[in-house]
N, C-alpha and C positions, 0 to 999 in steps of 0.2 A: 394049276397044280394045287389041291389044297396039302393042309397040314391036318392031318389027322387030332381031334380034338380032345382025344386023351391028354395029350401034351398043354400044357397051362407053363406059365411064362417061369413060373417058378423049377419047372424041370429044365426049360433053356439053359437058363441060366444059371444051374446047376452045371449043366452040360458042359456051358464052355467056360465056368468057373468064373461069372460073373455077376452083379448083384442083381435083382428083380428088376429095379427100377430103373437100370440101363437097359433093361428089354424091353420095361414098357415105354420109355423113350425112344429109343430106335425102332420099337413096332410102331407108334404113334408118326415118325419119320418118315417112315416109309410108305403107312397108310394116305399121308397129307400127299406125298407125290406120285399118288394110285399106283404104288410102286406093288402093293399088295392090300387085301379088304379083312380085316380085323372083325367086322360085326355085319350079320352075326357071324358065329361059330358054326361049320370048321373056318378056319383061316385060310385066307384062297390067293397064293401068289397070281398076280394078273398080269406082271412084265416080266419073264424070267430074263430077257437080255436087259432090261434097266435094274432088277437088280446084282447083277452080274458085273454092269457098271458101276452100280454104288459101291458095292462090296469092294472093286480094283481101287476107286479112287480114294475111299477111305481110308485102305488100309487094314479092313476089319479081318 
């Protein structure tokens, strides 16, 4: 799935009313456990079930 690449980290995080830099932390996160591919652009979810799990066990 990608992410369509109108969207820059700073509308995320608008979104879900939290700061830039926690996005680009948790995209960085995610990237490191090819959980999703950040570069280049679009951004392309590559495990939809492991992020599925990240999401439940963090809490996010």
């Amino acid at each position: 799935m990608q992410i369509e690449s109108i969207f820059t980290q700073y509308d995320i995080a608008n979104y879900c009313n939290l700061k830039r830099e926690y996005i680009s932390v948790l995209l960085r996160r995610l990237a490191g456990r090819r959980i999703i591919r950040i570069k280049p652009k679009p951004w392309t979810v590559l495990d939809m079930e492991a992020l599925r799990d990240y999401i439940s066990e963090t809490s996010f």
